[in-house]
LUMZA-843464 format. One record per residue (C-alpha): residue in one letter; y, z, x. Coordinates in nm, 2 decimals. Last residue first. Example, Ala and Ser with C-alpha at 12.3 -4.5 7.8 and 13.67 -1.06 7.14 Angstrom:
+---------+--------+--------+--------+
! residuo !      y !      z !      x !
+---------+--------+--------+--------+
!       s !  -0.11 !   0.71 !   1.37 !
!       a !  -0.45 !   0.78 !   1.23 !
+---------+--------+--------+--------+
//
This chain:
+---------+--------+--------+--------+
! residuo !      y !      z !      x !
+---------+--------+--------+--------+
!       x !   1.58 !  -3.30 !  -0.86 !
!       x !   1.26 !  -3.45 !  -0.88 !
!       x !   1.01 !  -3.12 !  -0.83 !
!       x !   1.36 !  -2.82 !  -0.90 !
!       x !   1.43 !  -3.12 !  -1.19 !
!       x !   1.07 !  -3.11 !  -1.35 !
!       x !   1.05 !  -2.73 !  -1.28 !
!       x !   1.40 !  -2.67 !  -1.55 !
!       x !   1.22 !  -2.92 !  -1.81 !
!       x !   0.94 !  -2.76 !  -1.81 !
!       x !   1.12 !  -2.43 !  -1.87 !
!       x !   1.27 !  -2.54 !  -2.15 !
!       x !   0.97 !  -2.62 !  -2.35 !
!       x !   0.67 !  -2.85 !  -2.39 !
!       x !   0.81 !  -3.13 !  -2.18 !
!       x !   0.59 !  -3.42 !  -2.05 !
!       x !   0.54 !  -3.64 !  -2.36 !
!       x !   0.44 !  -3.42 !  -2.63 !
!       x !   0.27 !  -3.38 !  -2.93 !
!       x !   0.37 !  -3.09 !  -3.21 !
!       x !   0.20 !  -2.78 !  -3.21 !
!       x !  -0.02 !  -2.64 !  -2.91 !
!       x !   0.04 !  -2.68 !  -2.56 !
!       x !  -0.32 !  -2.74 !  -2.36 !
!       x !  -0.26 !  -3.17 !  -2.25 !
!       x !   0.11 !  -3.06 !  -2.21 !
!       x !   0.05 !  -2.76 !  -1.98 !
!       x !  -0.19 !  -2.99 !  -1.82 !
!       x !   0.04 !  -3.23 !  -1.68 !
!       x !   0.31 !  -2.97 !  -1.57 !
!       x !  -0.01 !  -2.79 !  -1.37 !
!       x !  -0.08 !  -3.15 !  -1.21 !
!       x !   0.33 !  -3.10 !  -1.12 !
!       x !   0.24 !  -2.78 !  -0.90 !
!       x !   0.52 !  -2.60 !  -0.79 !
!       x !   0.76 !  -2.57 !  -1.07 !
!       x !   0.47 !  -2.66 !  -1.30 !
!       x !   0.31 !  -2.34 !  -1.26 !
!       x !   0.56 !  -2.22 !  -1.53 !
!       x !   0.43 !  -2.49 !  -1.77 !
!       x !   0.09 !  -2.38 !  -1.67 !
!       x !   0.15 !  -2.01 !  -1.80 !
!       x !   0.34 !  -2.10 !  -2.09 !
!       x !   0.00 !  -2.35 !  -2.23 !
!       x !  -0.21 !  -2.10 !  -2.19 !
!       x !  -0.18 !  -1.88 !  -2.48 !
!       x !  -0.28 !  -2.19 !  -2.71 !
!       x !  -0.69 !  -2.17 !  -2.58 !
!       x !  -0.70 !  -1.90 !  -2.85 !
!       x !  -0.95 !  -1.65 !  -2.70 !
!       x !  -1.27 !  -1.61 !  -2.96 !
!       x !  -1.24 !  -1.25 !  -3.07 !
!       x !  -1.30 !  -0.86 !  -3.04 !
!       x !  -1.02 !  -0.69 !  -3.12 !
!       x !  -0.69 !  -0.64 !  -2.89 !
!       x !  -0.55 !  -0.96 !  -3.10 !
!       x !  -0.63 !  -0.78 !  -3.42 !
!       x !  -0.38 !  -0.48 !  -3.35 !
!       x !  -0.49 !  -0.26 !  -3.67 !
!       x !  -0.49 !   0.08 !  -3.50 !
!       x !  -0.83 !   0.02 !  -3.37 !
!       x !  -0.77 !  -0.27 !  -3.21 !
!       x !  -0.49 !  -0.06 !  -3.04 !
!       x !  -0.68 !   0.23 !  -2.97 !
!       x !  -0.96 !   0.00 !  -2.83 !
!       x !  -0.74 !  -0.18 !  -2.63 !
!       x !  -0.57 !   0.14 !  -2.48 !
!       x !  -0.92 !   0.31 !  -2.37 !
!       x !  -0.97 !  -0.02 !  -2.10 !
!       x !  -1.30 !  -0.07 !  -1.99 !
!       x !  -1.29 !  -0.43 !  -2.23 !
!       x !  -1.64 !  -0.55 !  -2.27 !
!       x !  -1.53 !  -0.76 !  -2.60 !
!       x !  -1.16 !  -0.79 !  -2.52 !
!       x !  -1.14 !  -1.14 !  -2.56 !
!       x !  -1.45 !  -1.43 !  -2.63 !
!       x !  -1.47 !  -1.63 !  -2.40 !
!       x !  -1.54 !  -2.04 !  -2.39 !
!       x !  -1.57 !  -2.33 !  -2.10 !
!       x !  -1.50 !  -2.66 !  -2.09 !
!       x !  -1.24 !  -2.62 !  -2.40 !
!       x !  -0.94 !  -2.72 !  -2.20 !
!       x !  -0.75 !  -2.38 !  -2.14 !
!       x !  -1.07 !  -2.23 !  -2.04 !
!       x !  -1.15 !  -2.48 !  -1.80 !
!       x !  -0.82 !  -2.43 !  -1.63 !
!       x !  -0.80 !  -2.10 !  -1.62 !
!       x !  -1.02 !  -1.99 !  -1.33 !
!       x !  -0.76 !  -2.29 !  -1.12 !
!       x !  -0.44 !  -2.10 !  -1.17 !
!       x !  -0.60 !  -1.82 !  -0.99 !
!       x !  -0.71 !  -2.05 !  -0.74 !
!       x !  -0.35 !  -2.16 !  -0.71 !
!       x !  -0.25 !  -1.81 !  -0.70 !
!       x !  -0.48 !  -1.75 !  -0.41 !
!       x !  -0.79 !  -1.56 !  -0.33 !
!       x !  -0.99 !  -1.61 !  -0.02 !
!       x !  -1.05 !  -1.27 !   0.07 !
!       x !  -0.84 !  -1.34 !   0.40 !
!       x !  -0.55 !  -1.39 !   0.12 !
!       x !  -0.48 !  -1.77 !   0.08 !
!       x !  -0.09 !  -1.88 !   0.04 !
!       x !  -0.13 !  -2.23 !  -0.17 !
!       x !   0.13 !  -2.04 !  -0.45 !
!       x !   0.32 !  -1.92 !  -0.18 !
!       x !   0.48 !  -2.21 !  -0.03 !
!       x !   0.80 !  -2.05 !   0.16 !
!       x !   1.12 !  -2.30 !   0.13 !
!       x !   1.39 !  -2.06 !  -0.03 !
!       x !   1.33 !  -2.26 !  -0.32 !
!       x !   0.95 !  -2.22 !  -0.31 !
!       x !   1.00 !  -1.88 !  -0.33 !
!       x !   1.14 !  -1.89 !  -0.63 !
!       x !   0.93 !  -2.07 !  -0.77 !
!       x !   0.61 !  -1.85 !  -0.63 !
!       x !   0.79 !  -1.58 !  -0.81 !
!       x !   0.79 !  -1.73 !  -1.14 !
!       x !   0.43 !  -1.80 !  -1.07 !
!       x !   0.37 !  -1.43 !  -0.96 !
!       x !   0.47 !  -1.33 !  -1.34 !
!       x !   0.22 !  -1.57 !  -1.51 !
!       x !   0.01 !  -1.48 !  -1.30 !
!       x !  -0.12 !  -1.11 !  -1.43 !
!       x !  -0.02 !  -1.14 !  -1.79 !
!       x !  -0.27 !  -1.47 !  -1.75 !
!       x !  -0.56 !  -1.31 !  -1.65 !
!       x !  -0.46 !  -1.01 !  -1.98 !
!       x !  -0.47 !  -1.30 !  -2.23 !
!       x !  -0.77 !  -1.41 !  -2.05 !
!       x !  -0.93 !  -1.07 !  -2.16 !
!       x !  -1.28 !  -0.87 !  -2.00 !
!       x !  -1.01 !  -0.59 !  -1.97 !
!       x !  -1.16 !  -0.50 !  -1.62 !
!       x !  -1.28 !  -0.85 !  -1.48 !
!       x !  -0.99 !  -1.02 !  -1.61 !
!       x !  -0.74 !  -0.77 !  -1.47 !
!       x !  -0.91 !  -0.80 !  -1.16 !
!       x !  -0.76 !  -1.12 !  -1.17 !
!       x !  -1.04 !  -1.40 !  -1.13 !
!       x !  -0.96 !  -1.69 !  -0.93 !
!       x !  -1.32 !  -1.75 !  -0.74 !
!       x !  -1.18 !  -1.51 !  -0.44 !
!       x !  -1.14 !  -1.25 !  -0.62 !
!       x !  -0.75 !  -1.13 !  -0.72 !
!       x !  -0.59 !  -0.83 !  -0.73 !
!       x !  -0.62 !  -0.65 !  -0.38 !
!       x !  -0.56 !  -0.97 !  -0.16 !
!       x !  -0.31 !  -1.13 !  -0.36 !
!       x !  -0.13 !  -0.84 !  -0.43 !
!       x !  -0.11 !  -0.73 !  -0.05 !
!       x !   0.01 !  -1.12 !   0.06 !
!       x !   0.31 !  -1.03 !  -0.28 !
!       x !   0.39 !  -0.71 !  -0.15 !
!       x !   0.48 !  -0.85 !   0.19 !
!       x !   0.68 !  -1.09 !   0.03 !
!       x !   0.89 !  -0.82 !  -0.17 !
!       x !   0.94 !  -0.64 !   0.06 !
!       x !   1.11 !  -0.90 !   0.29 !
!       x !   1.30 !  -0.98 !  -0.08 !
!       x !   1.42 !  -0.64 !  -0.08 !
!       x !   1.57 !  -0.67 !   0.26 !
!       x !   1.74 !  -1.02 !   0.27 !
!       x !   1.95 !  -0.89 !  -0.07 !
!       x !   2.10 !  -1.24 !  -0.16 !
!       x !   2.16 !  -1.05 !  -0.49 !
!       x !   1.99 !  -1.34 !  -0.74 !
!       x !   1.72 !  -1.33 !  -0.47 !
!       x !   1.67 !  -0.96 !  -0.46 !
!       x !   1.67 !  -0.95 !  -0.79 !
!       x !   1.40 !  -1.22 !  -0.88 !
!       x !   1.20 !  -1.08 !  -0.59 !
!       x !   1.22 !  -0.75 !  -0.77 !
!       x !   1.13 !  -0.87 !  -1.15 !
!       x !   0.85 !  -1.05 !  -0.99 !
!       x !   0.74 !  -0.74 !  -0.77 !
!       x !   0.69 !  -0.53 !  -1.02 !
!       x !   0.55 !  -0.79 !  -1.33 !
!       x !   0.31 !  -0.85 !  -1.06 !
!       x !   0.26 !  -0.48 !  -0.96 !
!       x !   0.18 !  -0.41 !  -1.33 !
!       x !  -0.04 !  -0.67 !  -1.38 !
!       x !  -0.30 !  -0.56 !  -1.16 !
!       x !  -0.20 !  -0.32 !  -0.86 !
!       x !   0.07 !  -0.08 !  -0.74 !
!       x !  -0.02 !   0.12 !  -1.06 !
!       x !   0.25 !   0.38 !  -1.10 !
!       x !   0.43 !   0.51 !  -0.77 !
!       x !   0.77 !   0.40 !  -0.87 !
!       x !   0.97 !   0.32 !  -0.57 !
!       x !   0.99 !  -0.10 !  -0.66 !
!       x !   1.14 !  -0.02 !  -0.99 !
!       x !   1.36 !   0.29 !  -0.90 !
!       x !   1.47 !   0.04 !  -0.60 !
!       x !   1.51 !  -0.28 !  -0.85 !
!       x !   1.70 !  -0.12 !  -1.08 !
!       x !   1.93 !   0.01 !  -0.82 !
!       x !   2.00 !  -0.34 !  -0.73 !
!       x !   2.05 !  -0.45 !  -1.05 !
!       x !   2.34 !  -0.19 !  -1.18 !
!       x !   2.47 !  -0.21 !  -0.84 !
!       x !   2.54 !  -0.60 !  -0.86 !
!       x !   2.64 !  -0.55 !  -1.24 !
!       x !   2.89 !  -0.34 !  -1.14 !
!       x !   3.01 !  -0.50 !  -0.85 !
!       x !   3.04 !  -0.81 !  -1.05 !
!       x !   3.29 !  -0.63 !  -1.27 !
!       x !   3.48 !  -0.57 !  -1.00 !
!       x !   3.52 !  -0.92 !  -0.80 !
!       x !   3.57 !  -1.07 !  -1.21 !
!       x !   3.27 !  -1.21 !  -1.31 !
!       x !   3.24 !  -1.66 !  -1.33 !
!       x !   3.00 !  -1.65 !  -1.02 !
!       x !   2.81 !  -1.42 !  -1.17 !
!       x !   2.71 !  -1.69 !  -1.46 !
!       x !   2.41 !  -1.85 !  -1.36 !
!       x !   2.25 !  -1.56 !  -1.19 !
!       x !   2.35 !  -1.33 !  -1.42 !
!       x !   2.16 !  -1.55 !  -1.68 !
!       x !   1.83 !  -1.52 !  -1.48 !
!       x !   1.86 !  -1.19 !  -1.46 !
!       x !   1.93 !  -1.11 !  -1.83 !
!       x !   1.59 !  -1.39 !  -1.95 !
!       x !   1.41 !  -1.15 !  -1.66 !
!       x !   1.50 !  -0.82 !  -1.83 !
!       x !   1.11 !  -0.78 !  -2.06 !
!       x !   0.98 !  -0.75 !  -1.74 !
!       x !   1.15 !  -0.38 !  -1.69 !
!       x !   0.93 !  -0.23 !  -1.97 !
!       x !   0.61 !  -0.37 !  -1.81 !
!       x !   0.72 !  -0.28 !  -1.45 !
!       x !   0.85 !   0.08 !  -1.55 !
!       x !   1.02 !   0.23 !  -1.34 !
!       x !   1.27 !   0.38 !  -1.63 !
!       x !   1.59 !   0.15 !  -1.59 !
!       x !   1.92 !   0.23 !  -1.75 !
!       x !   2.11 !   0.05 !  -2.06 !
!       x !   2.44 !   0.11 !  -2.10 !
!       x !   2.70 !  -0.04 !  -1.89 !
!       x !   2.49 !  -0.29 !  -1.82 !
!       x !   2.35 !  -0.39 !  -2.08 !
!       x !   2.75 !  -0.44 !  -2.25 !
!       x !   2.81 !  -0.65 !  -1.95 !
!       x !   2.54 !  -0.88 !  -1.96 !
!       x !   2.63 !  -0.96 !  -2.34 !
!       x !   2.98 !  -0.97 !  -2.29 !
!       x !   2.94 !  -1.21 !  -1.98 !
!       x !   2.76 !  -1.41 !  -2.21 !
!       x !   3.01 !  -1.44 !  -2.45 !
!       x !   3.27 !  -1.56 !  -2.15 !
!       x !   3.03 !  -1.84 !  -2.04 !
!       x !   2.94 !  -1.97 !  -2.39 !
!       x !   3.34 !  -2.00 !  -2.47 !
!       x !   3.41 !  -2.18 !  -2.12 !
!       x !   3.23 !  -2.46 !  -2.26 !
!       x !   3.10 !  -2.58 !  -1.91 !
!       x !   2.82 !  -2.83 !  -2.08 !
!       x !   2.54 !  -2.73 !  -1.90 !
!       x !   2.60 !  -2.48 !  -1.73 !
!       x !   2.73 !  -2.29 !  -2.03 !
!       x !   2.47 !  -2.38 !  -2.23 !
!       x !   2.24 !  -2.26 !  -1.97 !
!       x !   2.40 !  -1.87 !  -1.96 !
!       x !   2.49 !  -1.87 !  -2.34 !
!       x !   2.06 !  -1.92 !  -2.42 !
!       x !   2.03 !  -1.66 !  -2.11 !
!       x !   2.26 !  -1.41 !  -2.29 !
!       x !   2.12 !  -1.48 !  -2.61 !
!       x !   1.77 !  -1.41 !  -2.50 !
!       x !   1.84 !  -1.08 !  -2.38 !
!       x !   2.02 !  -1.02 !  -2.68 !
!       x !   1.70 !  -1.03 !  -2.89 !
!       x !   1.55 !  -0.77 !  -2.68 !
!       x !   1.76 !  -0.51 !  -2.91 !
!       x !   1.56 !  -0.61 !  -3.16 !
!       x !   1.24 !  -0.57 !  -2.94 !
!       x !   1.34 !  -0.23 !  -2.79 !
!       x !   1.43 !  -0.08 !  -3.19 !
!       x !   1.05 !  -0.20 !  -3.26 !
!       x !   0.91 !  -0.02 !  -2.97 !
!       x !   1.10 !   0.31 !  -3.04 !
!       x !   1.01 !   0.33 !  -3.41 !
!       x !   0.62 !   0.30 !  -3.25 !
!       x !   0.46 !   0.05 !  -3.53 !
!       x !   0.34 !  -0.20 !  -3.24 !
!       x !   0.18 !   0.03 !  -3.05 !
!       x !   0.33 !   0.18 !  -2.73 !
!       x !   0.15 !   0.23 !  -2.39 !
!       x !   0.45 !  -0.03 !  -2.20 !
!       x !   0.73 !  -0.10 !  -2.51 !
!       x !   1.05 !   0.10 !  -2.45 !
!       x !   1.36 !  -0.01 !  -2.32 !
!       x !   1.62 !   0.25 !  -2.24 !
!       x !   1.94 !   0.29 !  -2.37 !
!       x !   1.95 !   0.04 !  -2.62 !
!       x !   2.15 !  -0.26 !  -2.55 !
!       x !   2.34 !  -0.40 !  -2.92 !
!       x !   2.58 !  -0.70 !  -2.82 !
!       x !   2.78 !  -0.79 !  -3.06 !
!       x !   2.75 !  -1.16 !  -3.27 !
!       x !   2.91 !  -1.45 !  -3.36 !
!       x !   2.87 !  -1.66 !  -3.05 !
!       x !   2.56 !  -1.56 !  -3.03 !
!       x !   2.44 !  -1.78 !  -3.31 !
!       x !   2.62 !  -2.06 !  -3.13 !
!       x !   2.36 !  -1.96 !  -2.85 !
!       x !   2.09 !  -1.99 !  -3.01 !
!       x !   2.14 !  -2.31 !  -3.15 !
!       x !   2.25 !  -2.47 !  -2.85 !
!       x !   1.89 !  -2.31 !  -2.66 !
!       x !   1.72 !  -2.52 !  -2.92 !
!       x !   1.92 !  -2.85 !  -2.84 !
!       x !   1.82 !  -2.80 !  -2.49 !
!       x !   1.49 !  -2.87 !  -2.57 !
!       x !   1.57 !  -3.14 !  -2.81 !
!       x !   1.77 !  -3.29 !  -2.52 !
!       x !   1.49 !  -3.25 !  -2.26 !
!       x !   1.25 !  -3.39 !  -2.50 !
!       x !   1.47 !  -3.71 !  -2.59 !
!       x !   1.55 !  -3.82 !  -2.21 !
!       x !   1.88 !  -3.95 !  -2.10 !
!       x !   2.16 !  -3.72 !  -2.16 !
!       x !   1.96 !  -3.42 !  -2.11 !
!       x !   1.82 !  -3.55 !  -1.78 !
!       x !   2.18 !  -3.62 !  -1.64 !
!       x !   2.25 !  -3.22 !  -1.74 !
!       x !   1.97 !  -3.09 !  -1.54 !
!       x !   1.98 !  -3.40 !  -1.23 !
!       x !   2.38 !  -3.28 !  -1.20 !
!       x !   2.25 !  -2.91 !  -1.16 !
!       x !   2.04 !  -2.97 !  -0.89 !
!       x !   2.29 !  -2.95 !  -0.58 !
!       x !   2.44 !  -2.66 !  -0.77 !
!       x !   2.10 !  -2.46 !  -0.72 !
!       x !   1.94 !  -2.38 !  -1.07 !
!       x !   1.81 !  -2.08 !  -1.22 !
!       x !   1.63 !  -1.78 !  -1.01 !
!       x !   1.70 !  -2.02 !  -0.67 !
!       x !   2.02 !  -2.09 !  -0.66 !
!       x !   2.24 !  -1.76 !  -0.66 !
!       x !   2.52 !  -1.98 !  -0.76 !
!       x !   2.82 !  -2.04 !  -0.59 !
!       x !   3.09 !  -1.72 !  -0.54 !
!       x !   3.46 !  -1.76 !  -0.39 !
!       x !   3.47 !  -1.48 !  -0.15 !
!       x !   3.76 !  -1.19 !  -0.26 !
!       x !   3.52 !  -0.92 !  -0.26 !
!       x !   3.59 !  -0.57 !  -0.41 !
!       x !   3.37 !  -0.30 !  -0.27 !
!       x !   3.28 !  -0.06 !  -0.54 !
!       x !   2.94 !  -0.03 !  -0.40 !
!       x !   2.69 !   0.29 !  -0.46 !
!       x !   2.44 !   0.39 !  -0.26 !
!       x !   2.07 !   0.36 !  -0.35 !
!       x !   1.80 !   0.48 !  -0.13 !
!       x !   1.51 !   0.27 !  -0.05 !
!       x !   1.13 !   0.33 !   0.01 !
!       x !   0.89 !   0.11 !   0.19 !
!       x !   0.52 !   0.25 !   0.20 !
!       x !   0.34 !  -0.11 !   0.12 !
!       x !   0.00 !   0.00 !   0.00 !
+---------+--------+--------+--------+
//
C-alpha cells in the first residue's frame, strides 16, 4: 500500500496569470475547434450536444441546491439522506451541461450560471473520504476545468483549495485501498490533480494506479470485484473509473491502459473479460454467488438488480464508450452493445469527446 500522506494548507494567493484550460479532464484548446467543427458537421454529435443544450437552458432558471455532504456508499435506496444526495446530484449535471455549452458556443450566460453552480458546492458542501460518495463530483470537476479559466484570481483560489483538500482527505482515507473503491479513489484524484496542475498528487496517483492493477485485477481480466460479488455490474464499477483515468493520462502522453502488472493484468485485459459478455458469446447471471452481506440486504429490501438475474448486456455500453478515448475498436463496440435507438458511431456525449481527443 502506497503510505503517502499530505497536509492541507490553505492558499489565498491571488494570481494575476492569464489561465488556459486544464486540458486533459475536458478538452485542450488545440482540440476545441475539432469539438465545435464536429457539431456543425455530423448529425449525432449535434443531437448529442443538442441534449446537453436542453439541460443547460433548464439551468438557466434554476438555484443551485448542494447539500452538505453527499450520501449514497452503504445506503438503500429509501435512505431520506440518499434521496436528498441524488436531487441535489442534479446540479452536478447542470454545471457540466453549462460548462460544454459554454465552450462550445461561448454564450457568456452558460459560463456565468455555471460558475454559480460550482461556487454554491463549494462554499458548502464538504468531503467525507469516501470514494463512492466523492465519485458522484466528476460531472463538477470536469466543469471546473472548462470554466476556471473564466473565475475571478480569488474565487479560483477557493475552489482550487476546496479540491485539493478533497483530494488529500480522499486519497488519506484508510477505507478499502482495493476493488472499486480505490478506482473510484484514485480516478477522482488523478482528475484533481490534473485539473490543478498539482505534479505531486498525480505522482501518487500513478503509482497507485501500477498497485491497483496488480492487486485488483487477474491476469485473465477479471476484477476481484467480479470474482467476489459474482456481478458484471460490479466488473464494470471497477473500470469504468480507471478508464477515465487512463484518458487522462493518455493526454499527458503516459499509455496506461496497455500498462501490464508483473501479474499480467491490464485495463485492456480488463476491457477484454467483458467483451464476450457485452456481445452475447458468453452469459451470467448477477449476484448469484455474491460474498457480499450488502447485496443480499439490498435484494432483500426490494432492490431487484442486487437479486439474482440474467445480467443485462445494456450496462456495457458506458464502459466501452469511455474506453473509446484510448481504444477506438472499444468506440466500435460501444455502438454494436448500446441499447435503444441505432447508431452510427456516437452513442453519447462522451463518444463524441474521445473521437476528437483520437482525431482531433
Amino acid at each position: 500500500m502506497i503510505a503517502r500522506f499530505f497536509r492541507f494548507f490553505v492558499c489565498v494567493c491571488v494570481s494575476s496569470l492569464s489561465y488556459a484550460w486544464a486540458g486533459p479532464v475536458s478538452l485542450d484548446t488545440k482540440q476545441v475547434p475539432s469539438l465545435r467543427e464536429l457539431i456543425k458537421q455530423d448529425h449525432e454529435a449535434s443531437s448529442q450536444y443538442d441534449k446537453l443544450f436542453r439541460i443547460a437552458n433548464q439551468a438557466l432558471n434554476d438555484i443551485p441546491e448542494p447539500v452538505l455532504q453527499l450520501v449514497s456508499e452503504g445506503k438503500l435506496e429509501s435512505n431520506p439522506d440518499k434521496i436528498k444526495t441524488n436531487v441535489a446530484l442534479v446540479d452536478v449535471r447542470r454545471a457540466y451541461a453549462l460548462a460544454w455549452v459554454w465552450l462550445v458556443n461561448r454564450d457568456e450566460k452558460y459560463a456565468g450560471k455555471g460558475i454559480e453552480y460550482i461556487q454554491a458546492w463549494a462554499q458548502t458542501n464538504r468531503p467525507d473520504g469516501d470514494p463512492i460518495n466523492e465519485t458522484k463530483l466528476e460531472p463538477l470537476v470536469v466543469a471546473y476545468d472548462i470554466l476556471r479559466p473564466k473565475f475571478t484570481p480569488q474565487r479560483r483560489a477557493v475552489v482550487d483549495n476546496w479540491l485539493r483538500n478533497r483530494a488529500i482527505v480522499l486519497w488519506n482515507d484508510p477505507r478499502h485501498r482495493t476493488e472499486n473503491w480505490q478506482s473510484h479513489r484514485l480516478k477522482m484524484v488523478g482528475l484533481i490533480a490534473t485539473v490543478l496542475d498539482d505534479d505531486e498528487l498525480w505522482n501518487v496517483v500513478k503509482d497507485g494506479f501500477k498497485e491497483q492493477m496488480d492487486r485488483s485485477f487477474l491476469s485473465d481480466g477479471q476484477s476481484t470485484d467480479f470474482t467476489l460479488r459474482d456481478a458484471m455490474h460490479y466488473q464494470l464499477y471497477s473500470v469504468l473509473p480507471l478508464l477515465t483515468l487512463a484518458c487522462v493520462a493518455q493526454q499527458r502522453n503516459h499509455d496506461w491502459y496497455n500498462y501490464q502488472a508483473a501479474s499480467g493484468a491490464s485495463l485492456k485485459r480488463a476491457v477484454g473479460f467483458i467483451e464476450p459478455y457485452a456481445l452475447g458469446e458468453k452469459e451470467h447471471v448477477e449476484f448469484a454467488h455474491s460474498k457480499a452481506k450488502f447485496d443480499k440486504t439490498r435484494a432483500e429490501a426490494g432492490e431487484k438488480e442486487y437479486v439474482p438475474h440474467a445480467w443485462d448486456t445494456c450496462e456495457a455500453g458506458p464502459t466501452f464508450s469511455e474506453a473509446g478515448c484510448v481504444d477506438a475498436n472499444a468506440a466500435k463496440l460501444a455502438v454494436r452493445v448500446w441499447c435503444g435507438a441505432p447508431h452510427r458511431r456516437f452513442v453519447d456525449w462522451e463518444s463524441v469527446l474521445n473521437y476528437v481527443r483520437r482525431e482531433g
